[in-house]
Structure formats: structure tokens, C-alpha cells
N, C-alpha and C positions, 0 to 999 in steps of 0.2 A: 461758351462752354467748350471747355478740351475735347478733342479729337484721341481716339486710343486706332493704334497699331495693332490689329488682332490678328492670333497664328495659332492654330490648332492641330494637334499630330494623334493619329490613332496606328496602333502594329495591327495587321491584316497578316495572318501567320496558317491562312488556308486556301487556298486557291479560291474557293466558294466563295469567300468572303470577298478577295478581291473583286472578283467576278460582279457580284452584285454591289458593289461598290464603284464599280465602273458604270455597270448600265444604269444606277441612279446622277454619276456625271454624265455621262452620253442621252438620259431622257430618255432609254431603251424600256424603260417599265414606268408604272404610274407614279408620278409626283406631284401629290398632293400642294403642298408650299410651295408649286411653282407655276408661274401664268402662263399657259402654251400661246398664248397669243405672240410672246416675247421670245419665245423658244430659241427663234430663227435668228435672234439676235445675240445666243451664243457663240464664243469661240473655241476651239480643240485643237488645241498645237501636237503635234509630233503622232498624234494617230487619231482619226478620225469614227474610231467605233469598238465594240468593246473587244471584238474580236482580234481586231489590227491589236490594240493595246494589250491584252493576252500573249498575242506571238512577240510582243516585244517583251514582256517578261520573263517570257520562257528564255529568251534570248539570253538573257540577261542571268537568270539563275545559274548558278554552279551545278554541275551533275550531281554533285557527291555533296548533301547537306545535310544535315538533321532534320527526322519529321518534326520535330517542335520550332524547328526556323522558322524567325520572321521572314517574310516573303516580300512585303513591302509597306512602306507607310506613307499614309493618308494624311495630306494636308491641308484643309484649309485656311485663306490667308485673306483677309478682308481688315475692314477699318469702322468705325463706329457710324453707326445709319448717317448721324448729321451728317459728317464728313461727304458722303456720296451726294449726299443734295444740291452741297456748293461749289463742290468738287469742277472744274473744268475737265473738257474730253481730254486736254493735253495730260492733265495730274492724273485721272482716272489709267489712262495708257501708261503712265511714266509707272505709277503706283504698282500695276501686275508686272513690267519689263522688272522693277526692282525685286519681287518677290522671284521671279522666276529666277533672273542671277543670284539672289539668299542661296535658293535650291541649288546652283548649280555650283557655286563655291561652298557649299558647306558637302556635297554627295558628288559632286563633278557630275559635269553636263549629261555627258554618257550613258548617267545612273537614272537619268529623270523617265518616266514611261510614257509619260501622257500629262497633259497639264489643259484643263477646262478653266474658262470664264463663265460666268455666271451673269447673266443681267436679268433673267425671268424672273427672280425671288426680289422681297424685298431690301436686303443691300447685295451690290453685286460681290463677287466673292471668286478666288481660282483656288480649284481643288487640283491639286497636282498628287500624283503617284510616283515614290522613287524606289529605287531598290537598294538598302541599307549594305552596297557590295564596299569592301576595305579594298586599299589599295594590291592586296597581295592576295585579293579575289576569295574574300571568305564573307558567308553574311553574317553579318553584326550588327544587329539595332540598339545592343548596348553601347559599342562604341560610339555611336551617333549623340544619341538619345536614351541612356542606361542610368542614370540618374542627377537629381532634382538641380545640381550646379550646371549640369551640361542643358538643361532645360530653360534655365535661368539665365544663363551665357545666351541662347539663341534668342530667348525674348528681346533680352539688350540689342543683338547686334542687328536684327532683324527691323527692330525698332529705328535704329540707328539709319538703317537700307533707306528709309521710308521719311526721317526726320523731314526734311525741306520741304515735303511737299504739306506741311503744317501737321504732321501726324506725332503723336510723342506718345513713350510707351506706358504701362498700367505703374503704378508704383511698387516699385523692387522692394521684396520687405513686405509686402502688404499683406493683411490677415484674411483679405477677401479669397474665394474658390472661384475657378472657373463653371463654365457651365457647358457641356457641349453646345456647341454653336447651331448644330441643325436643330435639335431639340428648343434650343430656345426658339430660334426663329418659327419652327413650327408652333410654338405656341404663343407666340404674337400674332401668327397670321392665321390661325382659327378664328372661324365667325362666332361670332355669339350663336347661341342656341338655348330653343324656346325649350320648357317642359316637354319630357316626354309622355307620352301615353301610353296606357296597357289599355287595350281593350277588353272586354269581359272575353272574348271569342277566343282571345289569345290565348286563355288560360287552358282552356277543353286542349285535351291529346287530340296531336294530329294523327291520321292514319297513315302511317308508313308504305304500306303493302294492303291490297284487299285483294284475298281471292274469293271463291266463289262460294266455298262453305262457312268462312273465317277470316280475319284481318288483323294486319299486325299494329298495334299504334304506341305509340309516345309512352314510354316511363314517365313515371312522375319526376324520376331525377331526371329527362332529358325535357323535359317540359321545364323543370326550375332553371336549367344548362341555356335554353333558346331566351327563356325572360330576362336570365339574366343580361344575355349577352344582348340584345335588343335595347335594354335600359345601359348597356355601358355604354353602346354607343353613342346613346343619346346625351351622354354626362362626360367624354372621355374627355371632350375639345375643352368643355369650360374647367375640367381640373387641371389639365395641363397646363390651360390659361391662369388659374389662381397660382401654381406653383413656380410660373415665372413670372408674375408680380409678386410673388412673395420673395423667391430668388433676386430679385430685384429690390427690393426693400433689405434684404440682408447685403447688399454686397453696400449697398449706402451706407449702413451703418458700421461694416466693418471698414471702409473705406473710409470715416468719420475717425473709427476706433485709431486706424492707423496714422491719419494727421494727429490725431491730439499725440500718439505716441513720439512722433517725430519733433513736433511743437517741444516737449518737453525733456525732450534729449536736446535739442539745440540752446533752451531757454539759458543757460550759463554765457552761451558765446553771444547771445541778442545785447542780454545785461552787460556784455564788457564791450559792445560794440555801441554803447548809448551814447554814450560822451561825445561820438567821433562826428563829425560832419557828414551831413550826406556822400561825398565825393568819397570821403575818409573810409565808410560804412561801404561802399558799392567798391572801392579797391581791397579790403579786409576782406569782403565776401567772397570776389574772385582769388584772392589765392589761399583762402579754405576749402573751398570748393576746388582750385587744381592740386590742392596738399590730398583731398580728401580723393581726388579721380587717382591721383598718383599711385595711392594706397589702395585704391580695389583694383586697380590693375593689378601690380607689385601679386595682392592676394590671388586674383585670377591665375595668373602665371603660374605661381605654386602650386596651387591644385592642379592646373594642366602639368605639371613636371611630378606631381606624386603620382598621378591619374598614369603619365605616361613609364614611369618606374613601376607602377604596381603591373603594369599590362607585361613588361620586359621582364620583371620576375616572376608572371606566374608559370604556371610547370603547364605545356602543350598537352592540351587534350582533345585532338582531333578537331572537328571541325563546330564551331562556337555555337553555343545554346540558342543563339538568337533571340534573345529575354534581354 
């Protein structure tokens, strides 16, 4: 079975949000999907807690930015569950060294805040935090990551970081959606749960307050508001769990959709490659395949040169939206 290169990015454009976005890397609040036994067997490169990594951001921000600036984005960077199983400690090491250089050639080293490994969950994973700063010290998370070719470009090259150690990336083109990666995984690592129960007691208003002549107790809408909330929790884990094997059923089938598409855009060049010898057939293929790398290059290029013309003519409007 193929091994996938997985890379996830989210913009954190509030302090707050970073903030609890760290102390869920650093294991500073509860997490649920994660085994505290293994805890210890995390690593945290460049700061060691959420606070340390805080003062490196501030460090890091410009004085003079827009409130609606990105502030930093969230990465995580893992590889398909098999893969970790068969994974040697040397590929599993070589695997984060690589993502962490992705990070640091694509944002410079400088930019990175904090970078977590993960081994408590079930596949292990680095969540690194950068700060989307340009060379000429402005935030821009559009320039990084502002649309879906620049998104596309880092799945490739990222992929690319990672190829040797047997990882290859999702099919470019593919009709399938992502999924957020914590979400999923929290909903594979929900236990089963049995029916819940109402008890008849539950239904009676509780008493809020009792004083001495009088007592305050339960509305009927705050009595419906606690049953409900009683019965979510009892049904929350097994929906989440139906809607990542359904999520999972659909990404099969568009990933199905997308080979037959491929299949039959190539079926002309198969049919004139019939005749030829195997040898014949495997040299024909290699230089289609470097006619055809030459050409998404060639296309890449362009776009990075229209991309970098449209940046150079637009009209300076103080300091970047961060969008």
C-alpha cells in the first residue's frame, strides 16, 4: 500500500488563538487523543513552553501591523499511519529533520517559533509554528500561502523533502478534499460508546437556590438545555466516528474518480505505445514523462513570474492584510 506525505497549514491571526494553539502542542491543557503515558516522549525544539514560545513571537512581529494580520501559521506535517509502523527510528528522525528544513527554506529558519514532535497520538506528527515575516519585514501569509498554486507548489515540494525515505505525495489533480488532520485523528481514536440513558430523575427540575420560604429551580428550557447536553455527549464520539469513515469512503471513491480520469486521458498514448517492446515501451515512457516534468515546470515558472509582476505592480498600501 502507498505511503502519503501529509502537511497541514492553518492562519492563527489572534494572539488567543496562537496561544491555545500552543498549549495544545506543549500538553499545557487537556488532550483528549493523546496518551499521557507517552507524553514524556515528546520533543520541542526552539522553546520549551507556551510562554517561552509567546515571547518568541512577539519577538518576531513587526510593531506596526494590521489588526486583521496573520500572526502565524500552524503546521502540521506527518505521513500516512502505515508508514510509522515500518518506519525505522533512523527514517522516522530523518522524516521531521526534513520537514523542519521544508519550514525553514520556504519562511527562513529565523521565522520558525517553535516546532513540537508528537509520539503520544496515534501517528506521530510535528506541529511547528512560523511567522509568515517577508524579507523586507512585513506580514504576509498571502505571499506564502494566498492561493491554491502556492498550496499546490508546497504539497509537491514538500513531498519531494520526504520522497527517499518511501513517502510519495497525494495525487496532484485529485478530486479528493482534505480533512483536518486533528479532527480526523480524534475521530479514529474515539472509543466506541454504549447507549446512553435518561433516567426518569433526570427529567424533575433541579433546585437551583433554596431559601427558607421559596426555591428557585430548573426552567423547563434549562431542563431540555442539560438533557440535551447529557445525550450529546453520549452520541458526540460515535458521530464524529461515522463521519470519518464516511469521509473516508468518499476520499476512495474520488480518488477511484481521479485514476479512471487519468486512465483516460493517457489511453491514446498506451494505444500507440502497443506495438513497441517492453524496453521500447519503458524508454517512450521515460521521455513523456521528462517532456511532461519539463512542461509543469516551464508552467510553474510562469506563474511564479506573473505572481511576482502582479506583487511589483500593485499600488503600496501600507502594511499587508495578512489574508
Amino acid at each position: 500500500m502507498a505511503a502519503y506525505a501529509i502537511m497541514r497549514c492553518k492562519k492563527l491571526a489572534k494572539m488567543g488563538n496562537v496561544a491555545a494553539s500552543l498549549k495544545h502542542a506543549y500538553r499545557e491543557r487537556e488532550t483528549p487523543n493523546a496518551d499521557a503515558s507517552r507524553t514524556p516522549e515528546n520533543e520541542h525544539w526552539a522553546a520549551s513552553s507556551t510562554d517561552e514560545a509567546m515571547g518568541r513571537l512577539r519577538e518576531l512581529l513587526p510593531e506596526k501591523r494590521r489588526k486583521d494580520a496573520v500572526l502565524a501559521v500552524e503546521y502540521v506535517m506527518t505521513a500516512s499511519p502505515e508508514w510509522w509502523k515500518s518506519a525505522s527510528q533512523e527514517q522516522q528522525a530523518a522524516f521531521f529533520d526534513r520537514a523542519h528544513k521544508w519550514l525553514a527554506d520556504k519562511y527562513g529558519a529565523d521565522r520558525i517559533v517553535t516546532a513540537s514532535i508528537h509520539r503520544d497520538e496515534t501517528s506521530p506528527h510535528m506541529t511547528a509554528f512560523v511567522v509568515p515575516l517577508t524579507q523586507d519585514g512585513r506580514l504576509s501569509a498571502k505571499e506564502f500561502i494566498g492561493n491554491k498554486a502556492q498550496m499546490t507548489r508546497d504539497q509537491t515540494t514538500f513531498a519531494a523533502a520526504v520522497a527517499d525515505l518511501g513517502l510519495q505525495r497525494g495525487i496532484e489533480g485529485s478530486k479528493a478534499r482534505h480533512t483536518r488532520i486533528q479532527a480526523f485523528y480524534e475521530a479514529l481514536e474515539r472509543p466506541p460508546v454504549g447507549h446512553t440513558t435518561i433516567e426518569a430523575s433526570a427529567v424533575q427540575p433541579k433546585v437551583l437556590r433554596k431559601g427558607i420560604f421559596s426555591k428557585d429551580v430548573e426552567t423547563p428550557d434549562a431542563v431540555a438545555e442539560r438533557l440535551t447536553k447529557a445525550v450529546r455527549k453520549g452520541y458526540d464520539p460515535a458521530l464524529i466516528a461515522a463521519a470519518g469513515a464516511r469521509e473516508m469512503a468518499q476520499k476512495a471513491k474520488q480518488a477511484q474518480e481521479t485514476a479512471r480520469d487519468l486512465r483516460d486521458r493517457l489511453k491514446p498514448v498506451l494505444e500507440a505505445l502497443g506495438p513497441l517492446n517492453k524496453d521500447m515501451q519503458a524508454k517512450a515512457a521515460a521521455i513523456i514523462k521528462a517532456v511532461g516534468d519539463k512542461l509543469l515546470t516551464e508552467q510553474r515558472e510562469t506563474q511564479r513570474q506573473k505572481q511576482a509582476e502582479r506583487q511589483r505592480n500593485r499600488p503600496s498600501r501600507g502594511h499587508d492584510r495578512g489574508r
